[in-house]
LOKOL-326498 format. One line per field, with one value per residue (C-alpha): residue number from 1; x, y, z; chain; residue in one letter. Coordinates in Angstrom, 2 decimals, always signed. Layout:
BEGIN
i = (NUM | ...)
c1 = (X | ...)
c2 = (Y | ...)
c3 = (Z | ...)
ch = (A | ...)
aa = (A | ...)
//
This chain:
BEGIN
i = (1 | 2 | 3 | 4 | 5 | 6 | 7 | 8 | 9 | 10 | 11 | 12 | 13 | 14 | 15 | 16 | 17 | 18 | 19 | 20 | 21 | 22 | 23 | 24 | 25 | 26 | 27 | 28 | 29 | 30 | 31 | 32 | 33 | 34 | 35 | 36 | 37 | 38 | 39 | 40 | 41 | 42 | 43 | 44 | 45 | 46 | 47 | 48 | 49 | 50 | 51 | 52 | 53 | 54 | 55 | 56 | 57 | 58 | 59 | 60 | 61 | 62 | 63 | 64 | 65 | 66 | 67 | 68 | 69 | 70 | 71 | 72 | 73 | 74 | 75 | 76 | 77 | 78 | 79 | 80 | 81 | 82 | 83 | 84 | 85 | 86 | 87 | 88 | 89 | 90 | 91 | 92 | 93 | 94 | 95 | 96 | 97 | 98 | 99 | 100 | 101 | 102 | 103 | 104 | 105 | 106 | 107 | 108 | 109 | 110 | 111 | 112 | 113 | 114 | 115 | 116 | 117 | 118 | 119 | 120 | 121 | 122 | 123 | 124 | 125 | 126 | 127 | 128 | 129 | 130 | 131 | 132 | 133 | 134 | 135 | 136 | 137 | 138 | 139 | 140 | 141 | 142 | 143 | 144 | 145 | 146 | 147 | 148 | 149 | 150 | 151 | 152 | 153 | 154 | 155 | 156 | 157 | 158 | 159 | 160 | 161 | 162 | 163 | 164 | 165 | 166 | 167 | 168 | 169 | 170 | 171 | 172 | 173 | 174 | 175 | 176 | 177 | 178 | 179 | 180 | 181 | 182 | 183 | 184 | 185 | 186 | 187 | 188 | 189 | 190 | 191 | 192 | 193 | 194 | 195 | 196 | 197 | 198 | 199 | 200 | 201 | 202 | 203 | 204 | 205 | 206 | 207 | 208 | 209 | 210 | 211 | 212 | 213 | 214 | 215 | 216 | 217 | 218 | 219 | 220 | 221 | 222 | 223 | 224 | 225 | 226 | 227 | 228 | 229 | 230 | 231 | 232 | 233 | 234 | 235 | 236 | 237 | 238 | 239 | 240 | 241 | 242 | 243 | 244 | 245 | 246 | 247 | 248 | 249 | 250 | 251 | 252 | 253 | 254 | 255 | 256 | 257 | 258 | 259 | 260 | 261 | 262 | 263 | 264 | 265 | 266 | 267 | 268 | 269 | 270 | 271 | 272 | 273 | 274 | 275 | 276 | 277 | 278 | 279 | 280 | 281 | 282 | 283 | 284 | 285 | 286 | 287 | 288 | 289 | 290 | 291 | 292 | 293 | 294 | 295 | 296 | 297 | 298 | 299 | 300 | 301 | 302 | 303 | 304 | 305 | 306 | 307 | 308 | 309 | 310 | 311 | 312 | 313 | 314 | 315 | 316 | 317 | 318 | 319 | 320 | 321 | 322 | 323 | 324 | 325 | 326 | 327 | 328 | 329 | 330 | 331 | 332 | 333 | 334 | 335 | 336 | 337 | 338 | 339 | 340 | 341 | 342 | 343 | 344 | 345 | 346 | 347 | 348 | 349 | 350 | 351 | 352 | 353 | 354 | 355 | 356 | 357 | 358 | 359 | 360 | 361 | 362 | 363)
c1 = (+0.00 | +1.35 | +1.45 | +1.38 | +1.89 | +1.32 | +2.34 | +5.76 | +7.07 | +5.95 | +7.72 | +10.78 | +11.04 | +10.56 | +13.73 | +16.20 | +15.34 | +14.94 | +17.75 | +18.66 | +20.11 | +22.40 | +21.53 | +19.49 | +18.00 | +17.69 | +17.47 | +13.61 | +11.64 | +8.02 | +6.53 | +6.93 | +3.67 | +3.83 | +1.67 | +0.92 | +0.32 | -1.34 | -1.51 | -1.08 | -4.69 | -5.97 | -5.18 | -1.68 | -1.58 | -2.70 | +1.02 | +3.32 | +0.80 | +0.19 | +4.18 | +4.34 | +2.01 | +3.54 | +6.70 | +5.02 | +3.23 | +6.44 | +8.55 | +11.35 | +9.20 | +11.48 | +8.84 | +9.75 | +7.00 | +7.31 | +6.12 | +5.60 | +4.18 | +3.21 | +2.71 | +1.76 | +4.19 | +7.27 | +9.13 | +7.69 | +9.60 | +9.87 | +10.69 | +11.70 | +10.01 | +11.77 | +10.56 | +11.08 | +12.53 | +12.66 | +15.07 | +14.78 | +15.34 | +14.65 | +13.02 | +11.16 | +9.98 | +7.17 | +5.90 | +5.13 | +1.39 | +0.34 | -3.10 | -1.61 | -1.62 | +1.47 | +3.07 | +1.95 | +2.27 | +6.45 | +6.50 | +5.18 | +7.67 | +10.32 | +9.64 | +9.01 | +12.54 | +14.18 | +12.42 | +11.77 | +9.44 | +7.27 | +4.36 | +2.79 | +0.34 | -1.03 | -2.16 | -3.75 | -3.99 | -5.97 | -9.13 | -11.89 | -15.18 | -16.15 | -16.15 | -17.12 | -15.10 | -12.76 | -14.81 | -17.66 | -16.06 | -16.09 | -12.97 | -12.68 | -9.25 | -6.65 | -6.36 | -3.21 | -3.45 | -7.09 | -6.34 | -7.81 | -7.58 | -10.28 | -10.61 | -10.26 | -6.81 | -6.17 | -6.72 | -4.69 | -1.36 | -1.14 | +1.98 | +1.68 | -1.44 | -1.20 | -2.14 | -4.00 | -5.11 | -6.30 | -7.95 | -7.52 | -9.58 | -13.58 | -16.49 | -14.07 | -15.97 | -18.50 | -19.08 | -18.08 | -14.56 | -13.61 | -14.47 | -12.64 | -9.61 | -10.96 | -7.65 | -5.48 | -5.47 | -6.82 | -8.20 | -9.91 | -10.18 | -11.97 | -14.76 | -18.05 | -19.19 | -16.83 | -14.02 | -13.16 | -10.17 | -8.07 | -8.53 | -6.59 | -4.87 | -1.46 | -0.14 | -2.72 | -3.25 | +0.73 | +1.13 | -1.70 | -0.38 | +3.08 | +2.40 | +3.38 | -0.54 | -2.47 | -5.53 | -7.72 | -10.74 | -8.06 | -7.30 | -11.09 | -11.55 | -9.07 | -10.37 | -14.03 | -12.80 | -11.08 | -14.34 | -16.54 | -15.24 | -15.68 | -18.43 | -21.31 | -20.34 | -16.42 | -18.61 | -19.02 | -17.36 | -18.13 | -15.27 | -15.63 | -12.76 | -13.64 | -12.25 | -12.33 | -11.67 | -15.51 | -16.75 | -17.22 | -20.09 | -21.68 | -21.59 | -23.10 | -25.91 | -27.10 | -27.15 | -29.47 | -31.74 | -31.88 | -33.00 | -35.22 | -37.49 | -37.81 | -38.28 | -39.64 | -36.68 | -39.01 | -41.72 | -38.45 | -37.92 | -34.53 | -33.96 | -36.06 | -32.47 | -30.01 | -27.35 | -24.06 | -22.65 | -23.88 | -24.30 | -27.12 | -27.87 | -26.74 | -24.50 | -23.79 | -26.10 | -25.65 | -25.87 | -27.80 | -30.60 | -30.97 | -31.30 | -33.65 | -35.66 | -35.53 | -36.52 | -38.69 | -40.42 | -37.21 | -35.26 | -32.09 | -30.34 | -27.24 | -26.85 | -26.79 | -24.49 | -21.96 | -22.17 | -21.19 | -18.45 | -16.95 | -17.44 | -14.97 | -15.81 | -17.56 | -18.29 | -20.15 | -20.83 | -24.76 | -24.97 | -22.61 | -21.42 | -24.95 | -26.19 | -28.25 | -28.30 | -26.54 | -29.43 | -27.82 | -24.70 | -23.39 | -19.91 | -20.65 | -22.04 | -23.73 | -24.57 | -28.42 | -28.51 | -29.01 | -32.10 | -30.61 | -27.11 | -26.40 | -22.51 | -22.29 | -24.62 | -22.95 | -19.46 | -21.49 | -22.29 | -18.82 | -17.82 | -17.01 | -19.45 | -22.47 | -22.03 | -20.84 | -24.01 | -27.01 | -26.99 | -28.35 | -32.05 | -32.70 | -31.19)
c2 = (+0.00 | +3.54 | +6.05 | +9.44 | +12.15 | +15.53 | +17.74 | +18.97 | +15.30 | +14.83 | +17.99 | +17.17 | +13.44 | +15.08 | +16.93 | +14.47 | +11.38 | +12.27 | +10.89 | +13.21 | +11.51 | +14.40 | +17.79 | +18.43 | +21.95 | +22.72 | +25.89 | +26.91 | +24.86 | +25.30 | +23.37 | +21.13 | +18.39 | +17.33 | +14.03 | +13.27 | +9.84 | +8.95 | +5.51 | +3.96 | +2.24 | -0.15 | +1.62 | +0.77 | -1.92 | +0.57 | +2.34 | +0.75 | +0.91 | +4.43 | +4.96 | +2.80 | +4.59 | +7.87 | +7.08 | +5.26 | +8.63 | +11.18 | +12.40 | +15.57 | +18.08 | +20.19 | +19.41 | +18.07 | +14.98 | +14.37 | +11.97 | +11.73 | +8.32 | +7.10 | +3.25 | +0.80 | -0.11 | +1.22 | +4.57 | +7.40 | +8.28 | +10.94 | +9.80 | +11.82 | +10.50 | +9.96 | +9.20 | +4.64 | +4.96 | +6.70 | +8.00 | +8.03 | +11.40 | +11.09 | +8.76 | +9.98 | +8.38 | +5.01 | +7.31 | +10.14 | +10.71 | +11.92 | +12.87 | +15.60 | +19.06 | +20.35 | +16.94 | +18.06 | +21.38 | +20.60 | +18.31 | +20.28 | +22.96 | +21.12 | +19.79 | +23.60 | +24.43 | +21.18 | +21.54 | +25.37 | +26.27 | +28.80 | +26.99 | +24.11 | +21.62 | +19.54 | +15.94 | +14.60 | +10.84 | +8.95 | +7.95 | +11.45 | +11.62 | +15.67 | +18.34 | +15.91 | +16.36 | +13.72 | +13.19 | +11.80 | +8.17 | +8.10 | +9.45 | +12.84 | +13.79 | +11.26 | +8.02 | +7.59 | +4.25 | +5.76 | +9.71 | +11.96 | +15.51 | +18.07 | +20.33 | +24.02 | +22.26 | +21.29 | +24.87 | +26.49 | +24.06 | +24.86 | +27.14 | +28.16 | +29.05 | +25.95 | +26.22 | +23.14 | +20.57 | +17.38 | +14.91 | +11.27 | +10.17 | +9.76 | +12.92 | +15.80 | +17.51 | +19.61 | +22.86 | +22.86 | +21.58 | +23.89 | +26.66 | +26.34 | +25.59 | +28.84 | +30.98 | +27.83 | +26.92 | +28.38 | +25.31 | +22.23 | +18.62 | +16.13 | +13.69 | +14.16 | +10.55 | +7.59 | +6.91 | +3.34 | +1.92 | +2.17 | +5.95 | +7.81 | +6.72 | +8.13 | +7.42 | +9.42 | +12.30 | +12.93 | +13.63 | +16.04 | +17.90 | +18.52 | +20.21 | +23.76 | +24.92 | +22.37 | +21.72 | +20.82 | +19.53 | +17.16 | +15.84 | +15.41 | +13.70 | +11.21 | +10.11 | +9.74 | +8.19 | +5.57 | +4.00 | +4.92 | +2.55 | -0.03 | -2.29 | -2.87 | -1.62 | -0.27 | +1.98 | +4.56 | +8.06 | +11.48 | +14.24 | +18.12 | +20.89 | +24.27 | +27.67 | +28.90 | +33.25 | +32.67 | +30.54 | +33.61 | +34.71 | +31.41 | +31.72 | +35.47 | +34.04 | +31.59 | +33.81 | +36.06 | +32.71 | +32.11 | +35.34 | +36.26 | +32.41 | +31.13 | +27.40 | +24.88 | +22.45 | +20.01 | +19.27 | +18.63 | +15.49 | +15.33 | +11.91 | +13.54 | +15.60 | +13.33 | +11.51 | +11.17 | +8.54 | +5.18 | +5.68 | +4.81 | +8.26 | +10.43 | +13.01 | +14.27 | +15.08 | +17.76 | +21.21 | +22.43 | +19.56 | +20.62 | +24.37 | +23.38 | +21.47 | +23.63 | +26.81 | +25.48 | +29.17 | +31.36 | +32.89 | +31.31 | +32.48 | +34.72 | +31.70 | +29.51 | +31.71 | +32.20 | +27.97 | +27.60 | +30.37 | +27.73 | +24.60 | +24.67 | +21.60 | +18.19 | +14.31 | +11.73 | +8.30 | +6.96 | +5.08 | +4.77 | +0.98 | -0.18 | +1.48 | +4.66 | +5.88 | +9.47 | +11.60 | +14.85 | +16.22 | +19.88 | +19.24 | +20.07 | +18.43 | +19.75 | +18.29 | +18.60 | +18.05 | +14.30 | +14.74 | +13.64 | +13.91 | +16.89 | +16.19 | +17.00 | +19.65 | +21.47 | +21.22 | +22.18 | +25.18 | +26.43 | +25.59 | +28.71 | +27.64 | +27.81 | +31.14 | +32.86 | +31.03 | +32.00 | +28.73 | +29.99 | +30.39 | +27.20 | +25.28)
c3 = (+0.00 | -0.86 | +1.68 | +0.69 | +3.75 | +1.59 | -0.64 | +0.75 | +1.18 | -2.42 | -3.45 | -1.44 | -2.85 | -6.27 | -5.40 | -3.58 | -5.56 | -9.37 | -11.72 | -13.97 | -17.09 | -18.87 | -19.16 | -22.13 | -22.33 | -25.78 | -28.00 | -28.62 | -31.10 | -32.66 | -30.14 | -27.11 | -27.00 | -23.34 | -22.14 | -19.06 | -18.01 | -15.10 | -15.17 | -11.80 | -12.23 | -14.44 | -17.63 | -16.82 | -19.88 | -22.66 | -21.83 | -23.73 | -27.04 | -26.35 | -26.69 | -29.42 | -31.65 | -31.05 | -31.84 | -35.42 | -35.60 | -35.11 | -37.91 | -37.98 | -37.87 | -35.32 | -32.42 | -29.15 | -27.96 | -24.49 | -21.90 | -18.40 | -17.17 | -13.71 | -13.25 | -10.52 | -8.28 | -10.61 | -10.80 | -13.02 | -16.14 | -18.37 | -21.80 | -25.41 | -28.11 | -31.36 | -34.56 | -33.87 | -30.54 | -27.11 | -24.62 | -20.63 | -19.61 | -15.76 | -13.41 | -9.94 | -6.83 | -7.10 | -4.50 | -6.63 | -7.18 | -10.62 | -9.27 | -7.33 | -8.59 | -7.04 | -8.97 | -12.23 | -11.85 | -11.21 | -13.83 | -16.18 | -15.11 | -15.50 | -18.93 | -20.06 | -18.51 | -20.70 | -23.64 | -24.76 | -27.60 | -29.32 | -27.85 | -26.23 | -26.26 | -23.28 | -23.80 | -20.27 | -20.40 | -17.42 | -16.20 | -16.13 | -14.84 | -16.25 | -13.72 | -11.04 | -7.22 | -6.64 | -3.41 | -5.51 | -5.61 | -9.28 | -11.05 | -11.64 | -13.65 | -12.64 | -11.00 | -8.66 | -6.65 | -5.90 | -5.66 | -8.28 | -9.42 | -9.13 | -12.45 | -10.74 | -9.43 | -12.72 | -14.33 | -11.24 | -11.45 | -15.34 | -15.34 | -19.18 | -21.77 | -23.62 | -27.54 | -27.10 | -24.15 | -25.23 | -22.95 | -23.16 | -20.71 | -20.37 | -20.34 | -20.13 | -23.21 | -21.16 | -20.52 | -17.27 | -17.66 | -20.66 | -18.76 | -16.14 | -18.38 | -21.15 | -19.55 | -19.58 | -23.84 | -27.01 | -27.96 | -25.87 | -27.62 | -25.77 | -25.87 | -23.96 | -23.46 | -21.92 | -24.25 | -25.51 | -23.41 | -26.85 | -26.70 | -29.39 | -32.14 | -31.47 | -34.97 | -36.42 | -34.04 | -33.72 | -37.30 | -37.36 | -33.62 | -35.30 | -38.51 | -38.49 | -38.64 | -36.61 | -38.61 | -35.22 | -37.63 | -38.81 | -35.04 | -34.49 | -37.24 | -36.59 | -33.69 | -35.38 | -38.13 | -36.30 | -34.34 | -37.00 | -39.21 | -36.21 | -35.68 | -32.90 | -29.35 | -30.63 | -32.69 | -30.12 | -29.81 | -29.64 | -30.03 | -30.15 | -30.26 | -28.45 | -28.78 | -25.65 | -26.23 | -27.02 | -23.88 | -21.46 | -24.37 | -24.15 | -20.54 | -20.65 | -23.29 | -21.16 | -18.67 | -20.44 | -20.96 | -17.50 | -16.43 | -18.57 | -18.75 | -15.40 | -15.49 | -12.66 | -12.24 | -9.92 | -12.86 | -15.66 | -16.39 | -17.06 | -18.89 | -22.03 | -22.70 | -25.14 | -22.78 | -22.71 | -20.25 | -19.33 | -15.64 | -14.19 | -12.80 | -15.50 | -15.04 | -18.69 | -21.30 | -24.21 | -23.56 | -26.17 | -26.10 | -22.29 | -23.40 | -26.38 | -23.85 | -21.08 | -22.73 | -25.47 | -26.38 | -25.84 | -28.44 | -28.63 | -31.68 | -29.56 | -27.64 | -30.93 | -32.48 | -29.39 | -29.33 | -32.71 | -32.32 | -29.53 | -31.00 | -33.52 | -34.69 | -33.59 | -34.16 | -32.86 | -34.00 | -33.99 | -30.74 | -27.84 | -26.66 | -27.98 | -24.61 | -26.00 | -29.44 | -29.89 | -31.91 | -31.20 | -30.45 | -30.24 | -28.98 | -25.46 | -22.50 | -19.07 | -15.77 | -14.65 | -10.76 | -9.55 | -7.00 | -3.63 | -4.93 | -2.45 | -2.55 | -6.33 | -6.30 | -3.80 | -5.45 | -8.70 | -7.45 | -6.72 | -10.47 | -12.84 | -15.49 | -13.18 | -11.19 | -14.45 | -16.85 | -14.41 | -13.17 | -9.96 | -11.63 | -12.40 | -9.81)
ch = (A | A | A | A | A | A | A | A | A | A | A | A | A | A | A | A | A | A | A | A | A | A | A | A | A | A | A | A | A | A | A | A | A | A | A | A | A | A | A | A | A | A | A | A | A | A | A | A | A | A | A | A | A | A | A | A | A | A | A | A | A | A | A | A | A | A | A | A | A | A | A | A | A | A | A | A | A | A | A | A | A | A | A | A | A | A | A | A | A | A | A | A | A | A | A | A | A | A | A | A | A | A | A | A | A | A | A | A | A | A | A | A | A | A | A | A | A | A | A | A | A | A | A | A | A | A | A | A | A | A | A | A | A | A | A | A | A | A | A | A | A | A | A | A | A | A | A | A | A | A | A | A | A | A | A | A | A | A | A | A | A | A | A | A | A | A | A | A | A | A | A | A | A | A | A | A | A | A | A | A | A | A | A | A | A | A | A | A | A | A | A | A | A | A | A | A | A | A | A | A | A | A | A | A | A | A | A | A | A | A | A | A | A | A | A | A | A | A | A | A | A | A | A | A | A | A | A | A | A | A | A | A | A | A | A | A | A | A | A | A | A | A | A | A | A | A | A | A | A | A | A | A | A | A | A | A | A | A | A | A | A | A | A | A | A | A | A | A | A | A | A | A | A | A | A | A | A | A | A | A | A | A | A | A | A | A | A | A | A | A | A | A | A | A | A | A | A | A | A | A | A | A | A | A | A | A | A | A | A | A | A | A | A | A | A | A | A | A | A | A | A | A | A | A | A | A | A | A | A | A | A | A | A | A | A | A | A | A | A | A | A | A | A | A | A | A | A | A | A | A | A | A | A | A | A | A | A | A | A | A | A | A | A)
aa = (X | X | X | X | X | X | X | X | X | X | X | X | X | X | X | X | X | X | X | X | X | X | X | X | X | X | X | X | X | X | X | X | X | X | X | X | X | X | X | X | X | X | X | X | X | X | X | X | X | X | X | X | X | X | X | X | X | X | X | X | X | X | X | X | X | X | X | X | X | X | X | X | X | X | X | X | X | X | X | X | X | X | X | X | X | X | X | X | X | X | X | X | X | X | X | X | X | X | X | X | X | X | X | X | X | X | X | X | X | X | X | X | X | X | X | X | X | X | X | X | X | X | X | X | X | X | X | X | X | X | X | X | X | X | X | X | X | X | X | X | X | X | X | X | X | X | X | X | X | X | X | X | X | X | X | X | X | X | X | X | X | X | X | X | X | X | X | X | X | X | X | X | X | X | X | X | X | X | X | X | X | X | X | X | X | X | X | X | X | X | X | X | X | X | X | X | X | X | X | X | X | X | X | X | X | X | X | X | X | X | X | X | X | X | X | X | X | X | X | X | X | X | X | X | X | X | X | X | X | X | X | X | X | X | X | X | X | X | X | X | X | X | X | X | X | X | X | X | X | X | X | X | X | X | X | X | X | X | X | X | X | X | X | X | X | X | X | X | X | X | X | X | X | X | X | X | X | X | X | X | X | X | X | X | X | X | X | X | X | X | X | X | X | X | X | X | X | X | X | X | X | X | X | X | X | X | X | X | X | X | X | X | X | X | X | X | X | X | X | X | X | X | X | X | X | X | X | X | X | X | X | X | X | X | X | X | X | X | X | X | X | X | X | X | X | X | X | X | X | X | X | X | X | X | X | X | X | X | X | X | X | X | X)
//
């Protein structure tokens, strides 16, 4: 059993027990891709294909592709990525937990220091449950030999504006993440539902992430493509890319909806909104179905047009895991409060996304 006693220890193993390889700081490139892999949990098998189809995927493109990974019961690494191959750069502490934002927030740091460039992009591999506290006993962001991440920790250990954060991991498409991350990366790619244990295709999505010009509708794409072509339950996936300079307008549109059409939350059934997760309760359903529904008579063309502004693009295959079929999709999902789930409607309520969208009126 790991024991973790706090931050500072953390910090100070970090410190005392990390194995520098050779110094390696390097003259400023186009950009650094950093990917953080918390894998001490049961994705801890999908690792070594992960790294495999990066390196497939890499070519000289004068971009650095870097890895963090945390693994059960081993030390973390960080690894270089080269086009075929891969070079250990440093190894930390078994001890080390991933889930912890001070952790990343040093790691990421560090990588930044090693590896300068014009700009960066984020790729956050693990287990995510959305927005949701890492109290909740589901997953949050992160899965460290059971610790997890909460997203406004997430947003606040982020050291740089990233050009893009992409999340491999499950339901971190919603509204409610993104905005707490809209100060954090110009653009947001992530899937709304669960994702299929394969995840991304790394030697598809790195080619696209190291062109000069990242065509995002490209990276989206890749990922639909992939279990689109699939069959039965491996046909499931949704995928969106935001622009987040336009998410404080959403937020101040729905706002506007909220004021102005009060709505009685008790008599709204809220299984009539399209889904998007295969929990029993339902936590994540798309935003814009739940608008449509909610405010049937209102006039929602600003709020259309700010949501299409922010969802750069989107995809989403006809049914998810043969569970529920997926008849609409506008890139974003939203949580409607669980009756009797006071713990996550609490912790809702202290989220970004619902004190700055008018939240407040309906529930």
């Amino acid at each position: 059993m790991k024991i973790i006693a706090g931050k500072w220890l953390i910090l100070f193993l970090f410190i005392l027990f990390s194995c520098q390889k050779e110094e390696i700081k390097k003259n400023p490139t186009i950009r650094t891709i950093i990917v953080y892999m918390a894998a001490d949990n049961s994705l801890y098998n999908d690792i070594s294909t992960s790294l495999q189809q990066m390196e497939q995927g890499l070519s000289e493109k004068g971009v650095n592709l870097i890895v963090f990974i945390a693994q059960p019961e081993e030390n973390s690494q960080l690894l270089e990525i080269h086009q075929g191959g891969k070079t250990l750069v440093k190894t930390y502490p078994a001890e080390l937990n991933a889930a912890d934002a001070a952790v990343l927030k040093e790691i990421i740091q560090e990588i930044i220091s090693l590896y300068p460039a014009k700009e960066y992009g984020l790729i956050l591999w693990s287990h995510g449950t959305s927005w949701m506290p890492a109290s909740s006993q589901l997953r949050s962001f992160a899965n460290d030999f059971g610790a997890q991440m909460n997203i406004p920790d997430l947003a606040n250990s982020l050291p740089v504006k990233f050009k893009f954060i992409l999340f491999d991991a499950c339901m971190m498409g919603s509204a409610e993440v993104e905005y707490e991350l809209k100060d954090k990366a110009d653009y947001i790619i992530a899937s709304s539902t669960e994702t299929i244990y394969t995840g991304f295709q790394y030697d598809s999505l790195i080619p696209e992430l190291i062109q000069t010009t990242i065509d995002f509708n490209a990276v989206a794409q890749s990922y639909y493509d992939y279990y689109n072509a699939l069959s039965g339950e491996y046909q499931s996936a949704t995928v969106s890319v935001v622009q987040t300079q336009y998410l404080s307008d959403l937020a101040a549109a729905m706002k506007r909806l909220c004021e102005n059409n009060p709505v009685n939350m008790d008599a709204f059934d809220r299984t009539s909104v399209q889904r998007l997760d295969v929990y029993q309760e339902q936590y994540t359903f798309d935003l814009f179905d739940f608008v449509n529904r909610i405010f049937p008579d209102a006039n929602k063309e600003d709020f259309i047009m700010q949501l299409n502004k922010v969802v750069l693009c989107k995809y989403h295959t006809p049914q998810f895991i043969l569970k529920y079929y997926i008849n609409t999709y506008c890139g974003l999902s939203c949580y409607i409060p669980v009756p009797g789930r006071d713990d996550l409607n609490a912790y809702y309520k202290t989220l970004k996304w619902y004190q700055n969208a008018g939240l407040n009126y309906l529930f």
